[in-house]
N, CA, C and O atoms as a CHARMM CRD file, in Angstrom:
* protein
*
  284
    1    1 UNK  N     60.43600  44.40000  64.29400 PROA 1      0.00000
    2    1 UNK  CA    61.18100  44.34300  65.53600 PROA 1      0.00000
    3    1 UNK  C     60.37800  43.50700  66.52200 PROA 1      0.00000
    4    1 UNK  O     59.16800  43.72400  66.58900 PROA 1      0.00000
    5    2 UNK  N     60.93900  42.55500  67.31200 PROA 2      0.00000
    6    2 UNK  CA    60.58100  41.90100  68.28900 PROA 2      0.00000
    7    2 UNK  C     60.29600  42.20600  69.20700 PROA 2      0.00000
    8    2 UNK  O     60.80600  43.32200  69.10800 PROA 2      0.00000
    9    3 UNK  N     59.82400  42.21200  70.26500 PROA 3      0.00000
   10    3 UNK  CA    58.84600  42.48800  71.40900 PROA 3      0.00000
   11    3 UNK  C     59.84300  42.86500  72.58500 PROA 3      0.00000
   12    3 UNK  O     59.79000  43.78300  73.40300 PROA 3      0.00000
   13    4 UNK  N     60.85500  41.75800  72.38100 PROA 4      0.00000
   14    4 UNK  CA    61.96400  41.60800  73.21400 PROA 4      0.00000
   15    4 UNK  C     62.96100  42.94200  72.88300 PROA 4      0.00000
   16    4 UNK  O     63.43700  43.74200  73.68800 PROA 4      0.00000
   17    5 UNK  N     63.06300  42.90700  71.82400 PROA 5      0.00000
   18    5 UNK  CA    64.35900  44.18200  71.21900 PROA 5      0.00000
   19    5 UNK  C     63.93700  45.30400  71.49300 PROA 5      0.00000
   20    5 UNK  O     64.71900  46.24300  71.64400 PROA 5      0.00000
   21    6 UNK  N     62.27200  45.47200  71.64400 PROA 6      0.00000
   22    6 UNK  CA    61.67300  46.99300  71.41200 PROA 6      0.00000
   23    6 UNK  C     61.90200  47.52200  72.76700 PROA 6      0.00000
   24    6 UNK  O     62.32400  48.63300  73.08900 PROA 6      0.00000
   25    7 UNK  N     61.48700  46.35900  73.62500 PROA 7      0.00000
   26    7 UNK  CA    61.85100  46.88800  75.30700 PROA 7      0.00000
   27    7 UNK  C     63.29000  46.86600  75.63700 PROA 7      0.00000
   28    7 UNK  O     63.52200  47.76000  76.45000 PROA 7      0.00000
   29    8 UNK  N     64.03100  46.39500  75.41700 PROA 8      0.00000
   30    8 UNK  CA    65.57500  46.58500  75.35600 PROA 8      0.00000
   31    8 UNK  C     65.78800  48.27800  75.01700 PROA 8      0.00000
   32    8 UNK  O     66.11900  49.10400  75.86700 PROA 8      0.00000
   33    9 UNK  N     65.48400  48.60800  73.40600 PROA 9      0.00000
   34    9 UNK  CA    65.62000  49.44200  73.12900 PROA 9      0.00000
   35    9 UNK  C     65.25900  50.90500  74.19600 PROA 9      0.00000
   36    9 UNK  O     66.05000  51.75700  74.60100 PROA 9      0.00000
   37   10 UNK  N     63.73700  50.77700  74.44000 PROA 10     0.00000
   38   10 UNK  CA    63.54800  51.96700  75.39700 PROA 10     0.00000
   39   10 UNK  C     63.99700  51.69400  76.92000 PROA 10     0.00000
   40   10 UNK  O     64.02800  52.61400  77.73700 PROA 10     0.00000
   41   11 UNK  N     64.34000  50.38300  77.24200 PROA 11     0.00000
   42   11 UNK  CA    64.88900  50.84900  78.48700 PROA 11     0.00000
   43   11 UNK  C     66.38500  50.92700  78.50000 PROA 11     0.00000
   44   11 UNK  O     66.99100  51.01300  79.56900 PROA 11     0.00000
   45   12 UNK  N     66.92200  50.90400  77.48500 PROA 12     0.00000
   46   12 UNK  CA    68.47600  51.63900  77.09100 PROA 12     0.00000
   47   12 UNK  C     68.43600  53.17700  76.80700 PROA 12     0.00000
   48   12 UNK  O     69.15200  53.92500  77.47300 PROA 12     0.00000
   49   13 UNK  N     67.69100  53.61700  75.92600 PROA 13     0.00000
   50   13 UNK  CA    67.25300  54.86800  75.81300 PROA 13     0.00000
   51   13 UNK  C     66.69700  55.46100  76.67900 PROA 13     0.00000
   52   13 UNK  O     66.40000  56.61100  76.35300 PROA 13     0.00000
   53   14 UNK  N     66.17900  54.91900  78.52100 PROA 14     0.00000
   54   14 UNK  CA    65.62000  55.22700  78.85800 PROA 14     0.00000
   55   14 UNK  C     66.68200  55.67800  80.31100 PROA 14     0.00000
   56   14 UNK  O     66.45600  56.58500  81.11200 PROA 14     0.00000
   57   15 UNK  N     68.02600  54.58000  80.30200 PROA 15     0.00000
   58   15 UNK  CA    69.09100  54.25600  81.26500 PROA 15     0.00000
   59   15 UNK  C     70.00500  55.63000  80.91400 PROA 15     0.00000
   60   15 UNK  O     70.70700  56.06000  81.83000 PROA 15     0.00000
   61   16 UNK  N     70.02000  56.36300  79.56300 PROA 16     0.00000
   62   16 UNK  CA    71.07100  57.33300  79.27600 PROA 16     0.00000
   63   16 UNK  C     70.48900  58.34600  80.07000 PROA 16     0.00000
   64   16 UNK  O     69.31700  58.62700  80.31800 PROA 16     0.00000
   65   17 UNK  N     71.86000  58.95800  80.50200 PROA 17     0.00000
   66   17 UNK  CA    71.36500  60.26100  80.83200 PROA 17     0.00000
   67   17 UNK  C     70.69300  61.52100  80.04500 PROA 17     0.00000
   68   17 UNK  O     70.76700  61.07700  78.90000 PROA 17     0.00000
   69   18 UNK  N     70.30700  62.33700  79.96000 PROA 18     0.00000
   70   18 UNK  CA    70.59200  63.48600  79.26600 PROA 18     0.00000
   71   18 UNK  C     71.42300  64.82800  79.27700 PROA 18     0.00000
   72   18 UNK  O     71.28900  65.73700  80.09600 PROA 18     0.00000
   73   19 UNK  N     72.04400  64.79800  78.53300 PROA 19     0.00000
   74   19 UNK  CA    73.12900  65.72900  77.91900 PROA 19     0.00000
   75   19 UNK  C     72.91400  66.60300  77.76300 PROA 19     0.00000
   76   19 UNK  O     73.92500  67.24100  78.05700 PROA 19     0.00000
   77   20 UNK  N     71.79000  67.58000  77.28200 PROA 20     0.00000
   78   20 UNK  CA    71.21700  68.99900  76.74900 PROA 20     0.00000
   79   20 UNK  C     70.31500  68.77800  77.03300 PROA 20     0.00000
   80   20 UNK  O     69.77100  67.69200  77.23300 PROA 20     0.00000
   81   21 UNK  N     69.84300  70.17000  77.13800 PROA 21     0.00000
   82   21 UNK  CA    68.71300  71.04300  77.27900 PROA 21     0.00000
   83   21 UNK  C     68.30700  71.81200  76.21100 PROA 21     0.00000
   84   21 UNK  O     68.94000  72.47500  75.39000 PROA 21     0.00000
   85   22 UNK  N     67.00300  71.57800  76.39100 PROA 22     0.00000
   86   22 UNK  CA    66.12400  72.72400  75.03900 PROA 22     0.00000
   87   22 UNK  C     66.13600  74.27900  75.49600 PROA 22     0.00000
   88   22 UNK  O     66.63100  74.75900  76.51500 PROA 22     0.00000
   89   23 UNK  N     65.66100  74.72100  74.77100 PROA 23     0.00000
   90   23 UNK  CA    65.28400  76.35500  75.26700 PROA 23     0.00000
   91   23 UNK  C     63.82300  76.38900  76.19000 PROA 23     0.00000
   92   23 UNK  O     63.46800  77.24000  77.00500 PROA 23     0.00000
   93   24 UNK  N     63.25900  75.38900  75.83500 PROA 24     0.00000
   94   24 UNK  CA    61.77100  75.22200  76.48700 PROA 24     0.00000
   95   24 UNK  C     62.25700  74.71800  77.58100 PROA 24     0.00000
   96   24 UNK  O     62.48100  75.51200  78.49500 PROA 24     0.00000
   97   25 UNK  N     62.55600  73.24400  77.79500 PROA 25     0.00000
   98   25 UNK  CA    62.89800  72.70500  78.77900 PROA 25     0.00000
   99   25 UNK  C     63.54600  74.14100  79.86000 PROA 25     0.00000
  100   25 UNK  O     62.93500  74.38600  80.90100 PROA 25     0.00000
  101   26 UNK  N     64.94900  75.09500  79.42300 PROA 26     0.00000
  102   26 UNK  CA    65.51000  76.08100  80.04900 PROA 26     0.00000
  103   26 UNK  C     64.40500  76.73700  80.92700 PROA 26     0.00000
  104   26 UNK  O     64.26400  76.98400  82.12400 PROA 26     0.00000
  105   27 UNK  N     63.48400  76.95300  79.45800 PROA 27     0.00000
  106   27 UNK  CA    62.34700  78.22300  80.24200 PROA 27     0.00000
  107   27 UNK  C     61.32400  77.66300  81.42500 PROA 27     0.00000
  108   27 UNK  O     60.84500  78.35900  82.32000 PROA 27     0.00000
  109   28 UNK  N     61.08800  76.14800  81.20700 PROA 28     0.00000
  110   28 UNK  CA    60.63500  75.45200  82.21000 PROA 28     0.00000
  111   28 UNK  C     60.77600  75.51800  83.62000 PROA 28     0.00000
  112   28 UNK  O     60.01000  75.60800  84.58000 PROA 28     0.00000
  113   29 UNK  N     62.47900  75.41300  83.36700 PROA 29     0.00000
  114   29 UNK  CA    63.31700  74.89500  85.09700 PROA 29     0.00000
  115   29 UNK  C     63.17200  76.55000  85.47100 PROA 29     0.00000
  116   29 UNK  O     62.64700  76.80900  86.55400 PROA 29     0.00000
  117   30 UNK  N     63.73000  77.95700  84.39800 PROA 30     0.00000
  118   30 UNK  CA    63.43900  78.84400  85.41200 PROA 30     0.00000
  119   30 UNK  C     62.55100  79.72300  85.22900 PROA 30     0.00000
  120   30 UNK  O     62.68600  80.93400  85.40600 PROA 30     0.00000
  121   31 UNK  N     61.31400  78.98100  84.75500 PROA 31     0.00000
  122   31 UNK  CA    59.86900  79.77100  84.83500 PROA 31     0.00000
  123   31 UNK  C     59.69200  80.96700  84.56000 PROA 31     0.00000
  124   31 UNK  O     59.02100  81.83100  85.12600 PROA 31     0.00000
  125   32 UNK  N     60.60600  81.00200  83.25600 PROA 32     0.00000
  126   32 UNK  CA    60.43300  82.23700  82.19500 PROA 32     0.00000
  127   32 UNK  C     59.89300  82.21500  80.99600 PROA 32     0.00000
  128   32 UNK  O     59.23700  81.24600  80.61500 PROA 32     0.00000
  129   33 UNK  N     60.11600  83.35100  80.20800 PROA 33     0.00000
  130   33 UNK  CA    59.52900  83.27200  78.76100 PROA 33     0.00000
  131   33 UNK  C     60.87000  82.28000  78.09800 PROA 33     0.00000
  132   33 UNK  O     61.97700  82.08600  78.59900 PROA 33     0.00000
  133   34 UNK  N     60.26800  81.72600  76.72300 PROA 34     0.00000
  134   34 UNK  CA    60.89600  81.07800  75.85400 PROA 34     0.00000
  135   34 UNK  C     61.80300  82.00900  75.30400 PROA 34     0.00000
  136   34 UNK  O     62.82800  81.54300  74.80600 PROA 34     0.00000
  137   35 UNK  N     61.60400  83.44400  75.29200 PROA 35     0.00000
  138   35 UNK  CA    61.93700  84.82700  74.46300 PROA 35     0.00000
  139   35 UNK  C     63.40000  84.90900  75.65300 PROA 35     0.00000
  140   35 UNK  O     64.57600  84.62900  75.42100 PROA 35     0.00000
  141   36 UNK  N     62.84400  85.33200  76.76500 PROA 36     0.00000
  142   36 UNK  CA    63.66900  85.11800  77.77500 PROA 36     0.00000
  143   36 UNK  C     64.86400  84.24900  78.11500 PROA 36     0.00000
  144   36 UNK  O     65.93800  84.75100  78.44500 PROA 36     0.00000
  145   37 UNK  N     64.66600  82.92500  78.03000 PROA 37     0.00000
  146   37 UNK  CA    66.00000  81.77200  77.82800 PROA 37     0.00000
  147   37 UNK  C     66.20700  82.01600  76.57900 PROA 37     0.00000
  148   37 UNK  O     67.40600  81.75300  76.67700 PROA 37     0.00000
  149   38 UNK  N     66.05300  82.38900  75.08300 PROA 38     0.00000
  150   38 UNK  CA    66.86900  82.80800  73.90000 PROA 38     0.00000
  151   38 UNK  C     67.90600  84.10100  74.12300 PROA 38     0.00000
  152   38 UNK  O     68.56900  84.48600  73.16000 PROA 38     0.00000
  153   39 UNK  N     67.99800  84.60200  75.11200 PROA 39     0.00000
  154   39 UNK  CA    68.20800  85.96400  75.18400 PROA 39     0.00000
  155   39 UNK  C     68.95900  85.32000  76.25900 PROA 39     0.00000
  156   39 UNK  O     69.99300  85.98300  76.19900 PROA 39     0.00000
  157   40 UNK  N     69.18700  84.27600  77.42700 PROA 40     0.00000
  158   40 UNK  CA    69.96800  84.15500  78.09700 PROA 40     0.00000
  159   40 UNK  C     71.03200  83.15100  76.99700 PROA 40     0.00000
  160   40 UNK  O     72.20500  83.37900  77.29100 PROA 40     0.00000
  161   41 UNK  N     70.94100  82.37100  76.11100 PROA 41     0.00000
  162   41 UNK  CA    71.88000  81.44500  75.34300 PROA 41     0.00000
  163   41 UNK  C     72.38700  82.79600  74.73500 PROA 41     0.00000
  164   41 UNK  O     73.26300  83.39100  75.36300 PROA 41     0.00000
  165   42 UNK  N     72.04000  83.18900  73.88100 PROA 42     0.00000
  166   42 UNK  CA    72.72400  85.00400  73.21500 PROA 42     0.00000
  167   42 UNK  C     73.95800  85.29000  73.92100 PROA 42     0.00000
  168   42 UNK  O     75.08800  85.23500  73.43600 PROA 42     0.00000
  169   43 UNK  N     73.47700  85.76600  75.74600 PROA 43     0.00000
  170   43 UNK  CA    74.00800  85.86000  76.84200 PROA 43     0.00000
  171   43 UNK  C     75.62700  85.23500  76.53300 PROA 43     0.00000
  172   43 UNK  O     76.62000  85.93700  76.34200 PROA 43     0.00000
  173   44 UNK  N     75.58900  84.00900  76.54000 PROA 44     0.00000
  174   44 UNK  CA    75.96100  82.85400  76.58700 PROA 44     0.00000
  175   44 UNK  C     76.46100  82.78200  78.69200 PROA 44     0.00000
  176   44 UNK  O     77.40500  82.79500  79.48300 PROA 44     0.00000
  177   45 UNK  N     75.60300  82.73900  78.62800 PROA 45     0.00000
  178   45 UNK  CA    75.36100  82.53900  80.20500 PROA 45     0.00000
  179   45 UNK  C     76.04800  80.91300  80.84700 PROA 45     0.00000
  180   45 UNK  O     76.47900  80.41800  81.88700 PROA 45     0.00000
  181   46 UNK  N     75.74900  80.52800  79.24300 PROA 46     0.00000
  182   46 UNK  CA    75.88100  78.54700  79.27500 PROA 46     0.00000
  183   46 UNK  C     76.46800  78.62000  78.05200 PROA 46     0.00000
  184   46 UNK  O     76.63500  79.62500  77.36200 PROA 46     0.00000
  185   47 UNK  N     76.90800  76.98900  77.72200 PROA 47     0.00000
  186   47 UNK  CA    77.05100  76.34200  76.80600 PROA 47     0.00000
  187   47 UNK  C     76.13200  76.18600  75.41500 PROA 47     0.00000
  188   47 UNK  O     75.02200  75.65700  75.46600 PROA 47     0.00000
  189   48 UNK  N     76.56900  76.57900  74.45800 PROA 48     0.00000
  190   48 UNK  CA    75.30700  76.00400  74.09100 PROA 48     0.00000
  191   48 UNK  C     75.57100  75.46400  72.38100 PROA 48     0.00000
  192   48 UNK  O     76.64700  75.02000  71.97700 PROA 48     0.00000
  193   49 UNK  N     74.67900  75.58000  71.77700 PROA 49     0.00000
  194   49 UNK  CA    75.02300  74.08700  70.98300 PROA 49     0.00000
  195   49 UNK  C     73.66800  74.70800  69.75300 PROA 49     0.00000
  196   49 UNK  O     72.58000  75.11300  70.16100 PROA 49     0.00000
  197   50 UNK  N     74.06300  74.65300  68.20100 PROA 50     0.00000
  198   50 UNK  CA    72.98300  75.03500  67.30800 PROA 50     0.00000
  199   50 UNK  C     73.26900  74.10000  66.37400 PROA 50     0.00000
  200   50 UNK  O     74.41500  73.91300  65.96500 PROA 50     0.00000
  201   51 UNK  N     72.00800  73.29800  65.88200 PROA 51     0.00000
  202   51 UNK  CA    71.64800  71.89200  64.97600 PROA 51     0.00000
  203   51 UNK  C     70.25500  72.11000  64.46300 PROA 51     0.00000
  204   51 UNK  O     69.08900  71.88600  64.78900 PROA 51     0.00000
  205   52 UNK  N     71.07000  72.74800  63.34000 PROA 52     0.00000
  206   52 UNK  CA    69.87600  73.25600  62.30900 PROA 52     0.00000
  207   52 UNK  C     69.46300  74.43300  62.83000 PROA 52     0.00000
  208   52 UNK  O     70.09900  75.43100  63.17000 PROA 52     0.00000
  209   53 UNK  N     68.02100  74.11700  62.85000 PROA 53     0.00000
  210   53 UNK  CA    67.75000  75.89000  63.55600 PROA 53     0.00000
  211   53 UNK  C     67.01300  75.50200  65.26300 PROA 53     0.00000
  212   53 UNK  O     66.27300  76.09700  66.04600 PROA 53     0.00000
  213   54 UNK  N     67.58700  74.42700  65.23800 PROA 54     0.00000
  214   54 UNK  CA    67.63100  74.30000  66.89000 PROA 54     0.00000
  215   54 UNK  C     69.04700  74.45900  67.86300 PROA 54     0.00000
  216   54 UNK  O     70.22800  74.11100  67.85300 PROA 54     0.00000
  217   55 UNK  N     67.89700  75.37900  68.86400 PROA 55     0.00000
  218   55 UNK  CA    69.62700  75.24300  69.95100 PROA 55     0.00000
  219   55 UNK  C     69.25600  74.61900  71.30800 PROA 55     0.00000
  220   55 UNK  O     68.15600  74.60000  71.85900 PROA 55     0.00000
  221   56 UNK  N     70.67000  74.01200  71.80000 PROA 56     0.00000
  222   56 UNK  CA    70.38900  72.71700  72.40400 PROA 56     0.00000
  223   56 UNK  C     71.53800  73.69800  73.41000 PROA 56     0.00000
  224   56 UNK  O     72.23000  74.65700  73.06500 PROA 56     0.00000
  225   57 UNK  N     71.38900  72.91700  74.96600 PROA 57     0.00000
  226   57 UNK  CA    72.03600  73.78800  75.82500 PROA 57     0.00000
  227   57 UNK  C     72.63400  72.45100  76.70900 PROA 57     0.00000
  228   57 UNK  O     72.08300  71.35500  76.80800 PROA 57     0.00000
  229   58 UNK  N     73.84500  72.84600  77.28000 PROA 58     0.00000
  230   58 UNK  CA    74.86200  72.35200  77.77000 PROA 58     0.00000
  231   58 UNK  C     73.91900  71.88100  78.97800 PROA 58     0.00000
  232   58 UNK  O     73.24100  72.79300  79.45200 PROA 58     0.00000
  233   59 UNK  N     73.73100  70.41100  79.65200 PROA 59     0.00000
  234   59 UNK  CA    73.19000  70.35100  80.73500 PROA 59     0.00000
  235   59 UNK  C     74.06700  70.59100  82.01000 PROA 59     0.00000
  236   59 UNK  O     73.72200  71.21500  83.01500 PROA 59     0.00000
  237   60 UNK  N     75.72900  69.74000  81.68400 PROA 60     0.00000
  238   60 UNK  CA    76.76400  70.23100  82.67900 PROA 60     0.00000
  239   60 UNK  C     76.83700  71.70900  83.06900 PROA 60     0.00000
  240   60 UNK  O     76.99400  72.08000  84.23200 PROA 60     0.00000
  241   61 UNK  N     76.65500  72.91700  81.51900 PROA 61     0.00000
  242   61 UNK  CA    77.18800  74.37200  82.01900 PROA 61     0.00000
  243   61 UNK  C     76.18200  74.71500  82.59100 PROA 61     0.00000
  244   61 UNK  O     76.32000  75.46500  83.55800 PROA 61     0.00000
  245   62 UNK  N     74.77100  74.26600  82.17300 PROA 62     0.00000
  246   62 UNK  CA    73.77700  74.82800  83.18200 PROA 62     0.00000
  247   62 UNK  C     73.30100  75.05100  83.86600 PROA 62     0.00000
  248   62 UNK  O     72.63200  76.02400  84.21200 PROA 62     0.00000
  249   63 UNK  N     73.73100  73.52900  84.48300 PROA 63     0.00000
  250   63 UNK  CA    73.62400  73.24800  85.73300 PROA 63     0.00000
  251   63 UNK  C     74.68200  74.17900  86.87400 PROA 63     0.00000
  252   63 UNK  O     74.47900  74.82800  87.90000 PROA 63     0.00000
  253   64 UNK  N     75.76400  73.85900  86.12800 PROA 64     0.00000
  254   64 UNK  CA    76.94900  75.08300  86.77100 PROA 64     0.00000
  255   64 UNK  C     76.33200  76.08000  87.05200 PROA 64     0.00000
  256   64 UNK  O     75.89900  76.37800  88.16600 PROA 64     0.00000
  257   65 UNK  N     76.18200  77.04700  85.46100 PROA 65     0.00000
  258   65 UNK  CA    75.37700  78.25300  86.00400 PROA 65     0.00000
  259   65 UNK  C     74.58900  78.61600  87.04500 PROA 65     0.00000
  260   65 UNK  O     74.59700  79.66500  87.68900 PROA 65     0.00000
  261   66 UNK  N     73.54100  77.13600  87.21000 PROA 66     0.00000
  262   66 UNK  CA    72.11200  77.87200  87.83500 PROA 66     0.00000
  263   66 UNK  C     72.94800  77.46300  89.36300 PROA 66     0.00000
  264   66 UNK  O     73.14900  78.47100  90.04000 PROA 66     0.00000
  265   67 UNK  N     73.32200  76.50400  89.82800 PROA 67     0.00000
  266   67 UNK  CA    74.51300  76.75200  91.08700 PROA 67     0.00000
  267   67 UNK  C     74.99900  78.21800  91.32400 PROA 67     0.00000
  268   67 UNK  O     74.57600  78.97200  92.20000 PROA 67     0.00000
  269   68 UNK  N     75.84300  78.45900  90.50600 PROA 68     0.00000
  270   68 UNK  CA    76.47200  79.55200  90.63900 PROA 68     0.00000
  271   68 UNK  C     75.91300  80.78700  91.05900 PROA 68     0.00000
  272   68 UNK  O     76.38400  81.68800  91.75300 PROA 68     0.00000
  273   69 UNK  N     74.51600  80.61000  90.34700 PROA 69     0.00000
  274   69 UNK  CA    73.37700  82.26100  90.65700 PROA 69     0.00000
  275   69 UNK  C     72.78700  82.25800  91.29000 PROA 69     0.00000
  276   69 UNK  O     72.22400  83.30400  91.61200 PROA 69     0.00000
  277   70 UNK  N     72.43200  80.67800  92.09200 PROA 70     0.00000
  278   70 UNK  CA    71.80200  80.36300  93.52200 PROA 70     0.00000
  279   70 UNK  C     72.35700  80.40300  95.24200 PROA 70     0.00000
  280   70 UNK  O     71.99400  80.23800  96.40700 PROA 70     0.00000
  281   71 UNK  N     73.75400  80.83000  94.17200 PROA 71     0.00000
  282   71 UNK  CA    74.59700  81.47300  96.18200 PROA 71     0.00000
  283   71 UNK  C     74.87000  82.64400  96.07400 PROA 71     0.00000
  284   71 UNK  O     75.35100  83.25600  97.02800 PROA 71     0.00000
């Protein structure tokens, strides 16, 4: 790959938004256990999304959610 294509590449990959959320990333934004955001997807508090033995979380519903529990 060319020098030119490679930077194309990550600053296209870099222009997308993101779509989902991890369970880590989750436990990140609300500074809980990892055990804790598995137990809120369970919930289904949000959206959420399983690929393989990963689960991936709705960034639109989550965002909803965490709105919603902040008024």
């Amino acid at each position: 790959m060319t020098a030119d294509r490679s930077t194309n590449l990550q600053t296209g990959s870099a222009m997308q938004e993101k779509r989902t959320y991890s369970v880590q990333e989750i436990a990140d934004i609300l500074q809980i256990s990892k055990s804790r955001a598995y137990a809120l997807c369970r919930e289904s508090c949000f959206k959420t999304v399983k690929i393989g033995k990963y689960v991936r979380i709705s960034k639109a519903s989550f965002d909803a959610w965490l709105d919603r529990t902040e008024q």
